[in-house]
C-alpha positions as CSV (number, residue, x, y, z in Angstrom):
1,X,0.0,0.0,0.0
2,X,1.3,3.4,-0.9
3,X,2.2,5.3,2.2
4,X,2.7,9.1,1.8
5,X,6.0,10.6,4.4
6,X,4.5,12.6,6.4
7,X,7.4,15.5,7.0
8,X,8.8,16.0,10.7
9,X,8.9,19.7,10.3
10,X,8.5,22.7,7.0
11,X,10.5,25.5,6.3
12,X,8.8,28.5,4.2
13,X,11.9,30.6,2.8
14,X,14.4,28.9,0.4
15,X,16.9,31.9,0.5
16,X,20.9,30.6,1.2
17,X,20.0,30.4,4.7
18,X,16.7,28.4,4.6
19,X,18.4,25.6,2.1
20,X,21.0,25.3,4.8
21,X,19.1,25.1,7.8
22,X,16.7,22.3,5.2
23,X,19.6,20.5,4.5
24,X,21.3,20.1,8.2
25,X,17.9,19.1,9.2
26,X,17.9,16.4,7.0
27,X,21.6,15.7,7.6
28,X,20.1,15.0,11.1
29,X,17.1,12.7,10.1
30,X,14.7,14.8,10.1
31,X,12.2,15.1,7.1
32,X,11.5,18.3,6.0
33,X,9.0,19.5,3.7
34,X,9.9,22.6,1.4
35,X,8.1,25.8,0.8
36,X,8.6,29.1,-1.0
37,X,6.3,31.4,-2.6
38,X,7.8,31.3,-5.7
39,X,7.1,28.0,-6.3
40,X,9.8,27.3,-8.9
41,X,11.9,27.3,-6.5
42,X,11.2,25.0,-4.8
43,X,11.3,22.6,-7.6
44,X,15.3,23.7,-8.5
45,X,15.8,23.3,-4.8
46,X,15.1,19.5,-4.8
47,X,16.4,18.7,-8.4
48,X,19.7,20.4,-7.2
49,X,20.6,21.0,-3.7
50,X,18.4,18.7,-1.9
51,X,18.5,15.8,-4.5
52,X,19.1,12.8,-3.3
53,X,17.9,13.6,-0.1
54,X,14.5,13.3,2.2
55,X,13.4,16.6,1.6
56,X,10.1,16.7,0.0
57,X,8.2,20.2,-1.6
58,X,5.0,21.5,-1.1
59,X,3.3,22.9,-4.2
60,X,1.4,25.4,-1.7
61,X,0.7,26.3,1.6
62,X,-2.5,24.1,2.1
63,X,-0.1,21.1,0.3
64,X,2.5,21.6,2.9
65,X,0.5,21.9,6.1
66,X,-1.2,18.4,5.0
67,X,1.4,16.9,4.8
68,X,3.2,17.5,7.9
69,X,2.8,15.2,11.2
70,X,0.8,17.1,14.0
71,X,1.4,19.1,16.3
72,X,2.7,20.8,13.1
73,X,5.6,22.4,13.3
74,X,6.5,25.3,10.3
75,X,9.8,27.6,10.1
76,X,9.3,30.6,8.8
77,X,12.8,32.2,7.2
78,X,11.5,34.7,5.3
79,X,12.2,39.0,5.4
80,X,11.7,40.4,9.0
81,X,8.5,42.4,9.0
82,X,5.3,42.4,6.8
83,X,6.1,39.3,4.8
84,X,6.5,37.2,8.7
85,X,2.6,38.7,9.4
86,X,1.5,37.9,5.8
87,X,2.7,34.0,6.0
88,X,1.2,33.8,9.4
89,X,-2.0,35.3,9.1
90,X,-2.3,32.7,5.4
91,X,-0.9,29.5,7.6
92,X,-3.7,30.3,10.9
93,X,-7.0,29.3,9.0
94,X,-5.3,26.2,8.1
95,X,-3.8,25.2,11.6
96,X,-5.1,23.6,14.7
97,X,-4.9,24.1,18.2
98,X,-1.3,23.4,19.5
99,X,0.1,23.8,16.1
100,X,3.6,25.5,16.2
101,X,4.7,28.5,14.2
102,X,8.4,29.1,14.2
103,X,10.1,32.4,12.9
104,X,13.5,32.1,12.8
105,X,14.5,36.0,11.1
106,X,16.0,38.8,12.6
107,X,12.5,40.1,14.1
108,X,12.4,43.0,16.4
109,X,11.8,41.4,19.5
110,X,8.6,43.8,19.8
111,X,7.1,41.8,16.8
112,X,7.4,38.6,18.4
113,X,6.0,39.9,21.4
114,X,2.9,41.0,19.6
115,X,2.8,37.8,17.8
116,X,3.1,35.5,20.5
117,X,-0.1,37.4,21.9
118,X,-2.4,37.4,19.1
119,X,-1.4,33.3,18.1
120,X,-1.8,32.5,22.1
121,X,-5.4,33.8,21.7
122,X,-5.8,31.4,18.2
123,X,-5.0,28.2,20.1
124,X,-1.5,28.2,18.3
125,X,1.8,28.1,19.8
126,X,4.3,31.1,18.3
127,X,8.5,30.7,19.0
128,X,10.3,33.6,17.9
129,X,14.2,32.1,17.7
130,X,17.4,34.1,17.1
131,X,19.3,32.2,14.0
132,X,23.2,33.1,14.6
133,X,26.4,31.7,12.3
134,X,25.5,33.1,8.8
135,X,25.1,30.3,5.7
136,X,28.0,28.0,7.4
137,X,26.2,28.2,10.6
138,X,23.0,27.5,9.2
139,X,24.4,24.4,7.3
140,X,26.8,23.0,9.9
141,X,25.6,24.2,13.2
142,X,24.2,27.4,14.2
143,X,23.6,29.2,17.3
144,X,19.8,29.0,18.0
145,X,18.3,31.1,20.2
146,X,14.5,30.0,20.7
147,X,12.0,31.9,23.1
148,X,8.2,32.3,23.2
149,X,5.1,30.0,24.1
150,X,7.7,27.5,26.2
151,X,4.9,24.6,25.6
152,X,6.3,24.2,22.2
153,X,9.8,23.6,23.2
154,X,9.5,20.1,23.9
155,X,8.3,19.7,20.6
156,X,11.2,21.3,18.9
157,X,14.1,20.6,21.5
158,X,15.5,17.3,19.7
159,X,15.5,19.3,16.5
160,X,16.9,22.3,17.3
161,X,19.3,20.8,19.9
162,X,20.7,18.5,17.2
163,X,21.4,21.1,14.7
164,X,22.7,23.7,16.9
165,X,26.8,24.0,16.9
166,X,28.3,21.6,19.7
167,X,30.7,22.6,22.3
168,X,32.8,21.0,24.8
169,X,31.6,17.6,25.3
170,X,29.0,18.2,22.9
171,X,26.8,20.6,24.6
172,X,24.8,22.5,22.0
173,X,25.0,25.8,21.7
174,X,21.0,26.0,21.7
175,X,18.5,26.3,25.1
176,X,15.0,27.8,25.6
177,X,15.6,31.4,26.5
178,X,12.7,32.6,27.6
179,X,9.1,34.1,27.1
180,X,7.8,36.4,25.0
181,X,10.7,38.2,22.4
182,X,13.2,36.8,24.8
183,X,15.2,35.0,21.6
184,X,15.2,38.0,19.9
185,X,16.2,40.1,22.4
186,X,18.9,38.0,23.0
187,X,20.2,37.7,19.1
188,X,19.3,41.8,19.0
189,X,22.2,41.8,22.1
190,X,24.5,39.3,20.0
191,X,24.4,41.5,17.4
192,X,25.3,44.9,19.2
193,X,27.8,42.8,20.8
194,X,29.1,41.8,17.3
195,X,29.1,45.4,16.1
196,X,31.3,46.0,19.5
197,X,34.0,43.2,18.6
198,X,33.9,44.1,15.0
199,X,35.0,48.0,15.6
200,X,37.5,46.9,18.8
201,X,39.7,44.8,16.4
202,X,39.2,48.0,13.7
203,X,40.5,50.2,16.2
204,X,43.7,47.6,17.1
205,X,44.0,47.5,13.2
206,X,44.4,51.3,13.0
207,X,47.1,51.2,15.8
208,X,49.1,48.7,13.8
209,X,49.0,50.3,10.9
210,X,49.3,53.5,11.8
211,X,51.5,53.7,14.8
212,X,53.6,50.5,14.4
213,X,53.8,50.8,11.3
214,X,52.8,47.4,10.5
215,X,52.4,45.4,7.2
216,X,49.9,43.2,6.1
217,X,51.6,40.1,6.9
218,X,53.3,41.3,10.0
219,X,49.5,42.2,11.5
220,X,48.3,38.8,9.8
221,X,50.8,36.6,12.1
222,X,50.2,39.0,15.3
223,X,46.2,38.2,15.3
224,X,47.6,34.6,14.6
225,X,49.3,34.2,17.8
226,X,46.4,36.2,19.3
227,X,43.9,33.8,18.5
228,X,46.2,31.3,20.9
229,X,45.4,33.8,23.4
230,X,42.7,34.8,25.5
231,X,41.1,36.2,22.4
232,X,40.8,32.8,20.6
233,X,37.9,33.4,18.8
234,X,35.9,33.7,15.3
235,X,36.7,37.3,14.5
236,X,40.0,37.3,15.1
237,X,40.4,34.3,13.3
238,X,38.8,35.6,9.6
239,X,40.9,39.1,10.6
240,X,43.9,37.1,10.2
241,X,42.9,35.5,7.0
242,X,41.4,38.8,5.8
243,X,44.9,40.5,6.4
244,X,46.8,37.8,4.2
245,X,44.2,37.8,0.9
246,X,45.4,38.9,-1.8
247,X,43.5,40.0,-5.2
248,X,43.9,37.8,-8.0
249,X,47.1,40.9,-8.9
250,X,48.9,39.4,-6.6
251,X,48.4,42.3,-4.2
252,X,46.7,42.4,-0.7
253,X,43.2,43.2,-1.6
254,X,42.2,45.0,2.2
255,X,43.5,48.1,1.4
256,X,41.6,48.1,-2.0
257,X,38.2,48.1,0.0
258,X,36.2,51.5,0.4
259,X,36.0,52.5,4.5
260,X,32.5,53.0,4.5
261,X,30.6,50.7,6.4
262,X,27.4,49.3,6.0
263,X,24.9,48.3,8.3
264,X,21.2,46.3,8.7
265,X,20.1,47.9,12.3
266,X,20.4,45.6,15.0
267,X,23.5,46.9,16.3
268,X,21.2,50.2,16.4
269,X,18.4,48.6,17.9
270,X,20.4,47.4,20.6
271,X,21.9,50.9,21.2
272,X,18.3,52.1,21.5
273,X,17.5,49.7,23.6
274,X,20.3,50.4,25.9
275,X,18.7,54.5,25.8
276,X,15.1,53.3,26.4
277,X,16.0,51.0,29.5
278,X,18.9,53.6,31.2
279,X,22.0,50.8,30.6
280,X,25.2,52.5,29.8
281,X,25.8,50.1,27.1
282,X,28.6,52.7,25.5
283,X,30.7,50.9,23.6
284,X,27.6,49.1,21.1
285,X,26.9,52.9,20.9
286,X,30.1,53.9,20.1
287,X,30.4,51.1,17.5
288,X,27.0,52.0,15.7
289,X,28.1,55.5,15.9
290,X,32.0,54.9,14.1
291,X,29.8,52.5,10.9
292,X,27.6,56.2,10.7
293,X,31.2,58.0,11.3
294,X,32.9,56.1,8.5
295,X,29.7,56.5,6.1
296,X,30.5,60.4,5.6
297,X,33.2,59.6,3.7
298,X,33.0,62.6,1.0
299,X,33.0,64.5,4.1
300,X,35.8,63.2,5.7
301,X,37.8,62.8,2.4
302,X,37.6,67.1,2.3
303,X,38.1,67.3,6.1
304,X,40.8,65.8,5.8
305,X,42.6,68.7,4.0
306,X,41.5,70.8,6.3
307,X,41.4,70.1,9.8
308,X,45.0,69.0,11.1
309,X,45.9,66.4,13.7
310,X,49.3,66.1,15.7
311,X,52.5,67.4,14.0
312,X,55.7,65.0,13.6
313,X,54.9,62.7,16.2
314,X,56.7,59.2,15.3
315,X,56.6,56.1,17.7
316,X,60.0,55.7,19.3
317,X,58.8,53.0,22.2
318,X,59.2,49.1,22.0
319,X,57.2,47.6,18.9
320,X,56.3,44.6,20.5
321,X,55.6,45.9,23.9
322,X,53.3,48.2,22.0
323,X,51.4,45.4,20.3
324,X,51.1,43.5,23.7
325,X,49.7,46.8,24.8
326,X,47.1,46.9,22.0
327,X,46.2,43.1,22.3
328,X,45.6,43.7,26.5
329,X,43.5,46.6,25.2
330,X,41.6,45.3,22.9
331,X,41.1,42.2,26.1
332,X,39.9,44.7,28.0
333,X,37.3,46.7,26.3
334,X,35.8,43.4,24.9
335,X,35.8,41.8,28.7
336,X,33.5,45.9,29.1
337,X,31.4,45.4,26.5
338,X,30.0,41.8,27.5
339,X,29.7,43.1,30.7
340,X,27.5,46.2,29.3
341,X,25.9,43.7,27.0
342,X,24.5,41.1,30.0
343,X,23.2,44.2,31.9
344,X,20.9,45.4,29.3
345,X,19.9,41.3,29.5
346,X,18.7,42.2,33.2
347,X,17.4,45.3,32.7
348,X,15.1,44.1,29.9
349,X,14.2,40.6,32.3
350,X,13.6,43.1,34.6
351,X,11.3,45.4,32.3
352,X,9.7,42.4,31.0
353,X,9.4,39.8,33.8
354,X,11.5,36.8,31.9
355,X,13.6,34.5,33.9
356,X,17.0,34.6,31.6
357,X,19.6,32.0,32.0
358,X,22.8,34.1,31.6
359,X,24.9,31.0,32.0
360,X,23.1,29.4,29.1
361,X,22.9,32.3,27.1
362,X,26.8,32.5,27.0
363,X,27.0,28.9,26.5
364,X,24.4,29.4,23.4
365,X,27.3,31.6,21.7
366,X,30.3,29.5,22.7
367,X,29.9,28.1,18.9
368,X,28.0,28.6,15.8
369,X,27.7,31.9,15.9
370,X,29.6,35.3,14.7
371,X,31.1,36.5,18.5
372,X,31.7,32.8,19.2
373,X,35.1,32.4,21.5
374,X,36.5,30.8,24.2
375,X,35.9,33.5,26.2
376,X,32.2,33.0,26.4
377,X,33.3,29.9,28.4
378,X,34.2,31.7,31.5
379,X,31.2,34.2,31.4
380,X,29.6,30.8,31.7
381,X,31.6,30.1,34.3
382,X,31.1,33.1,36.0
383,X,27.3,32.6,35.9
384,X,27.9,29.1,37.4
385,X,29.3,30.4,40.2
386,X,26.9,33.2,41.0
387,X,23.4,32.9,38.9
388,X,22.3,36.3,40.6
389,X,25.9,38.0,39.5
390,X,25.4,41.6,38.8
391,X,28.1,42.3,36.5
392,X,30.6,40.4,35.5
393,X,32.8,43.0,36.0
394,X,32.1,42.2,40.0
395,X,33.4,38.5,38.9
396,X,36.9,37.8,40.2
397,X,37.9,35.7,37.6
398,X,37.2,39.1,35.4
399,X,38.1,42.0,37.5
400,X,41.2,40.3,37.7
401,X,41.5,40.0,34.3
402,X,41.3,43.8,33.6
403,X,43.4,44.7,36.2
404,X,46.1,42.7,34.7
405,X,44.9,45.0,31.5
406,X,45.2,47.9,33.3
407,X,48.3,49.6,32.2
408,X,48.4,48.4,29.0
409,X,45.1,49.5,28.1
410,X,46.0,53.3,29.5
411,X,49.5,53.3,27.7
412,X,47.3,52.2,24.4
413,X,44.8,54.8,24.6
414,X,46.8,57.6,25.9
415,X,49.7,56.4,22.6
416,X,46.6,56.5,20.3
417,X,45.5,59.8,21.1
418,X,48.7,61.6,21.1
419,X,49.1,60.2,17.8
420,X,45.9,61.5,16.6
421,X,44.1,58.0,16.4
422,X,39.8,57.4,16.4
423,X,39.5,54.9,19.3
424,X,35.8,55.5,20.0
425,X,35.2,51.9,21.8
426,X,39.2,51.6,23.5
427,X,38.3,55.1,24.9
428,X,34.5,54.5,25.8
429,X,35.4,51.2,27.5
430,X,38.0,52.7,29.5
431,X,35.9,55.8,30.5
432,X,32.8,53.1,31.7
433,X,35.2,51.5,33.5
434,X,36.4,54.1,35.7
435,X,32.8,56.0,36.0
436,X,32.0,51.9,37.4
437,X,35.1,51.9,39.9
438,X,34.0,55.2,40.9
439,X,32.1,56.1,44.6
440,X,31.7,59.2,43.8
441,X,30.9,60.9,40.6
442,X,30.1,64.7,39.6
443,X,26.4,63.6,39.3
444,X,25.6,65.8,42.6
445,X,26.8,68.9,40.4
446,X,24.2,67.8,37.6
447,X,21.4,67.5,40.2
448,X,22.1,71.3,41.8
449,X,21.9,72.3,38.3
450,X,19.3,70.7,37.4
451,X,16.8,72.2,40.8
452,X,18.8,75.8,40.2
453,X,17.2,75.8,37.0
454,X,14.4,73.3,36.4
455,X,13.4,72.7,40.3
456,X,13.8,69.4,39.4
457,X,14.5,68.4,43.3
458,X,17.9,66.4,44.5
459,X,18.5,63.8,47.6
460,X,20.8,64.5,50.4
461,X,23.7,61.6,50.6
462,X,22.2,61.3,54.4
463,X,18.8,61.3,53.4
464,X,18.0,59.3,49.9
465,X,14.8,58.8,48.8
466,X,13.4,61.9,50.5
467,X,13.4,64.8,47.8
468,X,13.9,68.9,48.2
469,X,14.0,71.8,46.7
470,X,16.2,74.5,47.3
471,X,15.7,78.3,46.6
472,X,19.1,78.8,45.0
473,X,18.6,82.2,44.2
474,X,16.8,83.9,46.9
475,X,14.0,84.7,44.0
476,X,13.6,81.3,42.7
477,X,10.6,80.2,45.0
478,X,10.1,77.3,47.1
479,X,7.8,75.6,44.5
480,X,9.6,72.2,43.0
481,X,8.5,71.1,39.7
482,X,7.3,67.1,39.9
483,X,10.1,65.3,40.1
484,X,11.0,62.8,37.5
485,X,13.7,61.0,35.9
486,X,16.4,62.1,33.5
């Protein structure tokens, strides 16, 4: 008797991602059914990429829901935005109760949010999941980073766990986050953080270059030995091979490229975020801020023949104390940023109610995805040994670390500016770090202003929580506006 395969899970997006994600699926034993709305594609999908595997199409979306085992479970890889709404208002009049809708895009976590509420009140169960590692990820092992309606995660553990990159003793770098937009906050976060790496090693490029004096291959074999360091990770890893490519000339092809970065907003979302919950998440700001910097490059091209910089200064110190200095630096301000990075995680829990696992979290980027690194390890660890840490900057393991930076980070940053050198997330790093070490900042100066002014009201030091007024000027009046937050 003819028995139709009934598929374990679909997928509705056959972009490079989506036929990766299909295909390590399969790789895995799951069958997947196929969907796109362009139909043809789907039809060159299975006579190329999948042939010869278990993948089977669907011709349309009625064809694939039927023939998918229940609850049904459906990826949806398709444009962040209207198309996600459009493919899941067509897939709910064909559902059932305790069916599972999956978007695995780069969705504003305010979107999944908002979807998670109007499927919950359809009887069907929504996971919005944070997809990390770009096409290799997707095909080898990514970082997933599931949250929403948490009764559908038994029902997609074994798949996504199975997919997802594998650390360690095969851990996989894939857990249920949490509710809501939870995943998507999270990816949002990886992402700022990955802006943050990105321009740190920029910044330790533009030393090397311009300070040291460095070539291409000399700055090729330094972030060789540094990825045997504490800085073993993906980024530094391509930088190297990025610094040794050569264009088919013969010549290296970096300096060819146009320094005018692009960018597709989640670093920027993050940095709002950051604004709209009160975390000093500087150095994600600085780094959305240099991509805008570096975009104005007409304007910087005729600045440049204008404005001047330091006169004759030439590096006379030890070269390769100097590189140690910039590869401590460059320790340093990463160790700041993941420590900015995880607070805006608690603020939002906070904001939002979610229970986060920070330990898992970091463990969901050891591998698979762009900021994976060995350092991720020990923010696990640091989470292991306090789950209620409040930064990880109060961790010994890391406030040891950066005091062993310490110097090397000043003498960087202090070299780079006499020599006339952008270091927007070296300096911001540095700056968070001693406004955190600090008991006592200039913020009492701000608050007199502030009431002189606006009547906006202060606290004494021996008296917090009880607000006044003070008639600064004799002709100010004793009335105090509301007092609010700023």
């Amino acid at each position: 008797v003819f028995q139709r395969i009934l598929a374990d899970i679909a997928l509705i997006g056959l972009a490079v991602m989506g036929q990766n994600l299909i295909m390590n699926m399969n790789d895995h034993g799951f069958v997947v059914c196929a969907y796109n709305r362009t139909v043809s594609k789907v039809h060159d999908f299975l006579k190329n990429e999948a042939k010869g595997s278990k993948v089977i199409g669907a011709e349309s979306l009625e064809d694939m829901v039927s023939k998918l085992k229940t609850p049904r479970r459906i990826i949806l890889l398709v444009k962040a935005g209207q198309a996600v709404d459009d493919f899941i208002d067509k897939l709910v009049p064909l559902l059932e109760a305790g069916d599972i809708i999956i978007d695995g895009g780069n969705s504003e976590y305010r979107d999944t949010t908002r979807r998670c509420k109007s499927l919950r009140e359809k009887g069907l169960l929504f996971v919005g999941s944070g997809v990390s590692g770009g096409e290799e990820g997707a095909r080898y092992g990514p970082s997933l980073m599931p949250g929403g309606h948490k009764e559908a995660w038994p029902h997609l553990k074994e798949i996504f766990q199975s997919i997802a990159a594998k650390v360690g003793t095969g851990e996989p770098c894939c857990d249920w986050v949490g509710d809501e937009g939870a995943g998507h906050f999270v990816k949002m976060v990886h992402n700022g953080i990955e802006y943050g790496d990105m321009q740190l090693i920029c910044e330790a490029y533009h030393l090397m270059k311009d300070v040291l004096g460095m070539d291409h291959d000399e700055m090729a074999q330094a972030f060789d030995r540094w990825n045997k360091t504490e800085l073993d990770s993906f980024l530094i890893e391509i930088t190297a091979n990025i610094f040794k490519y050569r264009d088919s000339d013969g010549t290296h092809l970096l300096p060819k490229i146009r320094d005018s970065a692009g960018q597709k907003g989640t670093g920027k979302w993050t940095a709002i975020s950051a604004l709209e919950y009160g975390t000093p998440v500087t150095l994600i700001g600085e780094a959305v801020f240099a991509r805008c910097l570096s975009s104005l490059k007409d304007e910087r091209v005729e600045a440049s023949r204008s404005l001047s910089g330091p006169q004759g200064v030439k590096f006379s110190g030890d070269k390769a104390a100097f590189l140690e200095d910039i590869r401590k630096a460059l320790y340093a301000s990463k160790i700041i940023s993941y420590a900015q990075g995880f607070m805006l995680l608690r603020q939002a829990a906070k904001e939002f109610g979610w229970s986060l696992n920070y330990g898992a979290i970091a463990l969901m980027w050891r591998g698979g995805c762009i900021i994976r690194s060995v350092f991720l390890g020990k923010i696990k660890e640091a989470f292991d040994r306090d789950a209620e840490l409040q930064s990880l900057l109060l961790d010994s393991f890391f406030s040891n670390a950066v005091q062993d930076c310490q110097e090397s980070w000043r003498r960087t940053v202090s070299t780079g500016v006499q020599h006339g050198i952008p270091m927007p997330c070296f300096t911001t790093a540095l700056s968070f770090y001693d406004g955190y070490r600090t008991e006592k900042l200039p913020a009492n100066l701000l608050q007199a202003q502030r009431d002189y002014f606006g009547a906006h009201t202060y606290e004494l030091l021996s008296d917090p929580g009880h607000f006044i007024h003070t008639n600064w000027t004799g002709h100010g009046g004793n009335i105090s506006s509301s007092s609010y937050n700023a």
